[in-house]
C-alpha positions as CSV (number, residue, x, y, z in Angstrom):
1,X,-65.7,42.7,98.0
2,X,-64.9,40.7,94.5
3,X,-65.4,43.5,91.5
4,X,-68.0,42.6,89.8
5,X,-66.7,41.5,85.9
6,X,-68.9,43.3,83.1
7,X,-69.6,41.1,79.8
8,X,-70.2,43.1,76.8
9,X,-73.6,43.4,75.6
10,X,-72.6,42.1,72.3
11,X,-70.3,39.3,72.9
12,X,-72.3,35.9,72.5
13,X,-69.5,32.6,73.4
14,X,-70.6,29.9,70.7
15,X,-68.3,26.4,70.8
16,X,-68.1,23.6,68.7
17,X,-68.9,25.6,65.0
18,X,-67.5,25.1,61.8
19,X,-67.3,29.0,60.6
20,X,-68.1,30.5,57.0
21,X,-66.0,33.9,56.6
22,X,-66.7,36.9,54.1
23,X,-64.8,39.7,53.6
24,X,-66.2,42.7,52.3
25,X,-63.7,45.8,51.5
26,X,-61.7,45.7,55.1
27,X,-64.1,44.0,57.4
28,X,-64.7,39.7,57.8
29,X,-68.3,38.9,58.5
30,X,-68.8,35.6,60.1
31,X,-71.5,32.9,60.6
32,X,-71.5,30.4,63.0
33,X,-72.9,27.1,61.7
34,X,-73.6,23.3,62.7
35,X,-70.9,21.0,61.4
36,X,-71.6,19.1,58.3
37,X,-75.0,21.4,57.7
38,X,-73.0,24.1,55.2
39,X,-72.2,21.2,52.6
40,X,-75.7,19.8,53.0
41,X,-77.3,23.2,52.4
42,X,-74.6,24.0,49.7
43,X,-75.5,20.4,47.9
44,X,-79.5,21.6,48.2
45,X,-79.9,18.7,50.7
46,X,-80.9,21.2,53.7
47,X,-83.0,23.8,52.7
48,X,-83.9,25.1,56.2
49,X,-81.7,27.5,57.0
50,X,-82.4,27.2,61.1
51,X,-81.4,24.0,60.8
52,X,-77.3,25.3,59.5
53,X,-76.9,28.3,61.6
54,X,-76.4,27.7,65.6
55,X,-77.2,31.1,65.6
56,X,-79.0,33.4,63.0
57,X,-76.7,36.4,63.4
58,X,-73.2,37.8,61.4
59,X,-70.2,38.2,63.5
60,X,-66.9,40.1,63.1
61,X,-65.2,37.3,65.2
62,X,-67.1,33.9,66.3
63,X,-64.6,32.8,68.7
64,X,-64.6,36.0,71.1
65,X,-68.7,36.2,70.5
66,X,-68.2,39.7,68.7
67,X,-71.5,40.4,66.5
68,X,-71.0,42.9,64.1
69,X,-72.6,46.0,64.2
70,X,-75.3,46.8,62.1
71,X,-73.6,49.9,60.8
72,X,-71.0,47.4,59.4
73,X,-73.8,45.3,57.9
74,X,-75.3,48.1,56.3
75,X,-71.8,49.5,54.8
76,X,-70.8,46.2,53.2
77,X,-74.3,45.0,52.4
78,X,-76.4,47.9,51.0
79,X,-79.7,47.5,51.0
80,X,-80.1,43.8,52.2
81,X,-81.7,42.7,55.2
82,X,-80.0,40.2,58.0
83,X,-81.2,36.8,56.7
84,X,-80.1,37.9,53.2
85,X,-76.7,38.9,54.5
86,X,-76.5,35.4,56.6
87,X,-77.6,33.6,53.2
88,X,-74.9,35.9,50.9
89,X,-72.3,34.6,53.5
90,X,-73.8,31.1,53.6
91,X,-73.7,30.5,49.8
92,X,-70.3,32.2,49.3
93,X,-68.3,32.4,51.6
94,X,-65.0,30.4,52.5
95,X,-66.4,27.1,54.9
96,X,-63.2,27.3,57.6
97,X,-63.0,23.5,59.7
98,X,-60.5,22.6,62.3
99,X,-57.9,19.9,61.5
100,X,-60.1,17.0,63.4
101,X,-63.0,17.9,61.2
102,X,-61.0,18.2,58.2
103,X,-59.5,14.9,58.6
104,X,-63.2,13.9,59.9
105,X,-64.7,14.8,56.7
106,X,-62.4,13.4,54.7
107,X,-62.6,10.0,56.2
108,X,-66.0,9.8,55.1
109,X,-66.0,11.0,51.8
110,X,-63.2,8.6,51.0
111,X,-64.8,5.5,52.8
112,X,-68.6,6.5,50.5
113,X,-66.0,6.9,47.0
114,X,-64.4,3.5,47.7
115,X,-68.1,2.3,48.3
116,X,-69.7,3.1,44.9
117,X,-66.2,2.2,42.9
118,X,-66.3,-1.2,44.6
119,X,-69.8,-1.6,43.9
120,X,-69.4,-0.7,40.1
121,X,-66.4,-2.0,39.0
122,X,-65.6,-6.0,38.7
123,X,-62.8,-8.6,37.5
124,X,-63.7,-8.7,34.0
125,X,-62.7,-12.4,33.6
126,X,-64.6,-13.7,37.1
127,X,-67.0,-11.1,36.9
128,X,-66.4,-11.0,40.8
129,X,-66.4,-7.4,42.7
130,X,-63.2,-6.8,44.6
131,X,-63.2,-6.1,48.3
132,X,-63.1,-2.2,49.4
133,X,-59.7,-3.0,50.8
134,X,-58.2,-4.0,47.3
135,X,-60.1,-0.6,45.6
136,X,-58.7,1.4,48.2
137,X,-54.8,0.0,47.1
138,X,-55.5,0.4,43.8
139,X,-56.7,3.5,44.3
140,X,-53.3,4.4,46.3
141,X,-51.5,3.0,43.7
142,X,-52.5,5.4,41.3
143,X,-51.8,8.7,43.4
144,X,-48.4,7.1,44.5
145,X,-47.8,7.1,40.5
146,X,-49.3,10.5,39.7
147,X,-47.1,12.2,42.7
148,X,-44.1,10.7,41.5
149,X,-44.4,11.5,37.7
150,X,-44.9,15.0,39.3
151,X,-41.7,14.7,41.3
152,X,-39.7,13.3,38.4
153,X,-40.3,16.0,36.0
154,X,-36.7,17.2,34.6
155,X,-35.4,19.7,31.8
156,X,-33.7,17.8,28.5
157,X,-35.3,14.7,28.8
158,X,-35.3,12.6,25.4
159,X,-38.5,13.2,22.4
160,X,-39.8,9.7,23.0
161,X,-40.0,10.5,27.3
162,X,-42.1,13.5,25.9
163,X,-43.9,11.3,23.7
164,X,-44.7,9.3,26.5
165,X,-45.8,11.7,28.9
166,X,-47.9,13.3,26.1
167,X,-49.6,10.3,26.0
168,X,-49.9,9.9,29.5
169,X,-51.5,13.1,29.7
170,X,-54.8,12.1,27.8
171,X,-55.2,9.3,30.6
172,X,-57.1,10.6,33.9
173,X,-54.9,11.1,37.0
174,X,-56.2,10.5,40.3
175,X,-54.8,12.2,42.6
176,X,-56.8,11.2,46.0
177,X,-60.0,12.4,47.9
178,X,-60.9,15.4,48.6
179,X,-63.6,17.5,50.7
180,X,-64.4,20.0,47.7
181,X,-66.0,17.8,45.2
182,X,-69.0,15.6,45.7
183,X,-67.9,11.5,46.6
184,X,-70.3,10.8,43.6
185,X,-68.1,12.9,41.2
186,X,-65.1,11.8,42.2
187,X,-66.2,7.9,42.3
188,X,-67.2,8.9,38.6
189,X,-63.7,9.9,38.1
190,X,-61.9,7.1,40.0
191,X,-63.3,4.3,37.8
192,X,-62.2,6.3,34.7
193,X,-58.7,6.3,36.2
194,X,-58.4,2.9,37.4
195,X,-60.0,1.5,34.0
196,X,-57.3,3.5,32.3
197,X,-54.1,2.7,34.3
198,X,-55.8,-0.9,35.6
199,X,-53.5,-1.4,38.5
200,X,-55.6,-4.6,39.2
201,X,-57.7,-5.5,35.9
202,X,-61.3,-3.7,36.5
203,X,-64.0,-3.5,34.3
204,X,-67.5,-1.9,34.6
205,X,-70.0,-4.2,36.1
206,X,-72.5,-4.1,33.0
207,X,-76.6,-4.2,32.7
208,X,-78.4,-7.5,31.1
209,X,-81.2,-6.1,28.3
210,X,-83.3,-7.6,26.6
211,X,-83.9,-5.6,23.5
212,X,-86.9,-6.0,20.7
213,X,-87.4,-4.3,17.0
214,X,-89.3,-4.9,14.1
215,X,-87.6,-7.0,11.8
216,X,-88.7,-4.6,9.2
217,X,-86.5,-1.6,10.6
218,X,-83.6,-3.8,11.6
219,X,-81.9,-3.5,7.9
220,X,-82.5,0.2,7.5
221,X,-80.0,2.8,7.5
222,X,-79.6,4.6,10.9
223,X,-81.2,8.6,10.2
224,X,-79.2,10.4,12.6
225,X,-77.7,7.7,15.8
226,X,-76.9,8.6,19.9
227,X,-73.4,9.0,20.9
228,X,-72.8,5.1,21.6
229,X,-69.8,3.7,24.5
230,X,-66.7,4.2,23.9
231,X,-65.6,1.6,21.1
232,X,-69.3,1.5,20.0
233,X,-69.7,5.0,18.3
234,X,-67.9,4.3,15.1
235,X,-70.7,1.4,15.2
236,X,-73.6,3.2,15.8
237,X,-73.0,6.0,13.4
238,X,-73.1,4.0,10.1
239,X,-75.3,0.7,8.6
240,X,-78.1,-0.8,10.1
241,X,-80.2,-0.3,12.9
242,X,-78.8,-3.9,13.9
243,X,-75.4,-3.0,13.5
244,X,-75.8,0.4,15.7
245,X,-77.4,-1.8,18.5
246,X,-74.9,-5.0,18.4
247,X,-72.5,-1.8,18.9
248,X,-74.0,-0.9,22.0
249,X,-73.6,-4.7,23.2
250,X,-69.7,-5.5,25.2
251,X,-71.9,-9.3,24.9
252,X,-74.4,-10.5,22.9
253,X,-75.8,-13.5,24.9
254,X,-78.4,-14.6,22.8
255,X,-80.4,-13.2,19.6
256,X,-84.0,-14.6,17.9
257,X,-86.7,-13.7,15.5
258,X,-90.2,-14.6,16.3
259,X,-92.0,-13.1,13.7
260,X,-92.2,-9.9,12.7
261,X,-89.9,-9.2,15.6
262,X,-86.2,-9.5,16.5
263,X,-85.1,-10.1,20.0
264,X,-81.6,-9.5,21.8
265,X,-80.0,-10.3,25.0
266,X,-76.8,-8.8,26.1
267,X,-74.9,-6.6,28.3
268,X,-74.1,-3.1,28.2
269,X,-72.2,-0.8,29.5
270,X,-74.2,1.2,32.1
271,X,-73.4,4.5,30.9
272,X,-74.4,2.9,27.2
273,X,-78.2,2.6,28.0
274,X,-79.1,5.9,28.1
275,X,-78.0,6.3,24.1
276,X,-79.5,2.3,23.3
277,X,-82.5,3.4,24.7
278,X,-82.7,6.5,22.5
279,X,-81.5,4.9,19.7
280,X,-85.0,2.8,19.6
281,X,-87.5,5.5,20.3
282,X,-85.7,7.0,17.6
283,X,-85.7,3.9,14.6
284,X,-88.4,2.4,15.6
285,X,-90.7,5.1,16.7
286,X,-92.1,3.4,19.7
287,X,-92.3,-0.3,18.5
288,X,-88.7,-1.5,19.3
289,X,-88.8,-2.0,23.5
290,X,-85.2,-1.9,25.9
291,X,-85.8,-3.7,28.9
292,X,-83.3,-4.1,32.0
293,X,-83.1,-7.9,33.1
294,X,-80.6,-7.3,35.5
295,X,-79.3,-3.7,36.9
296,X,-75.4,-5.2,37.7
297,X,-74.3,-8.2,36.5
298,X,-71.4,-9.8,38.8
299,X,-70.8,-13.0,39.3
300,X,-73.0,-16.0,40.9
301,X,-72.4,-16.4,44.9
């Protein structure tokens, strides 16, 4: 007769996982989760807990289906009950992913960065976006460069190669994608790079305002002004109020007087709006008025 083969009582066989590991004095606590789900929970985008763990129990080892024993759970976790433990683990410990998933992930986060540079970022003399195919060489370009300036680094080189490379140090290096940091953040940080080293000639695709303020106020001294774009804060931070909002403005399209009130049209950087804006609640005290005419301002089709 076949013996009969006996399965530990404690042994649960889970497949497909990505794993978050903790280890706690000499013992590694695992959790066995649905791929994708720990980042969304991380990022506050899943809050049901269910919905990450393919299981809602804490392992010593995932891939033989060893739970851990509650005397271990009790030893490294005083005092705190099972879903707290599973939540401890969640929150902190170290996400582990297989090469496919790795390479998976980071696929994706690289194709949704090259989607929100290309969508921000134009020729500044056509005013044309550029294809995701010419943002992802530019992009290349500039971690080709920042790998080799690593790779060149050498003892005794001359005062004006240091001066250089000081001065290369104030510019952001990219480096290429990664799965740690949020495609947002690192879209943020790609645009800063390429505007700085403009392998192709970019330029922030800009807002069209129309902005309104007494013509009484526009001749006053600025009290105390926003932090203005780059270029713009030496602008807004003496004269007039007319001066500190012309500063704001990369192009003043048209400007009027009707009245008592002064109208401008222009475009602005988008990062710029935020201190405009604040700039007229603040002189005017609620008479002057920012309005966006258009959100991104590209060329005509």
């Amino acid at each position: 007769m076949p013996v009969g083969i006996n399965q530990p009582s404690n042994q649960i066989k889970l497949t497909n996982v990505s794993l978050v590991r903790m280890k706690k004095g000499k013992k590694r606590f695992e959790i066995a989760c649905y791929k994708n789900k720990v980042l969304e929970w991380r990022n506050k985008i899943e809050k049901d807990v269910s919905n990450v763990l393919q299981i809602e129990n804490v392992f010593l080892n995932v891939s033989k289906g060893q739970v851990a024993p509650k005397a271990d759970l009790e030893k490294a976790f005083p005092k705190k009950s099972l879903q707290d433990i599973i939540t401890d683990i969640l929150d902190h410990g170290e996400l582990q992913v297989g090469e496919k998933e790795r390479n998976a992930e980071l696929e994706r986060t690289k194709n949704e960065v090259i989607d929100i540079v290309a969508g921000k970022l134009v020729d500044p003399k056509t005013k044309r976006v550029y294809t995701t195919g010419m943002i992802e060489k530019a992009l290349d370009q500039l971690s080709s460069a920042a790998a080799t300036q690593q790779g060149d680094k050498k003892e005794g080189e001359s005062k004006e190669e240091a001066e250089d490379k000081g001065k290369a140090k104030e510019l952001p290096k990219w480096s290429g994608i990664v799965t740690t940091k949020s495609a947002k953040s690192q879209a943020l940080f790609a645009m800063k790079a390429l505007i700085a080293h403009q392998p192709i000639p970019v330029a922030r695709m800009q807002m069209k305002l129309r902005v309104t303020c007494p013509t009484s106020v526009l001749k006053q001294a600025i009290k105390t002004a926003p932090k203005a774009q780059a270029g713009a804060e030496e602008k807004a931070s003496t004269g007039t109020v007319k001066d500190a909002i012309l500063g704001f403005m990369e192009n003043l399209e048209s400007q009027d007087t009707l009245g008592a009130e002064w109208e401008a049209v222009g475009l602005v950087e988008p990062g710029a709006f935020k201190g405009l804006n604040e700039l007229i609640e603040g002189q005017t005290k609620g008479r002057g008025n920012v309005e966006v005419l258009e959100m991104a301002v590209g060329a005509d089709e």
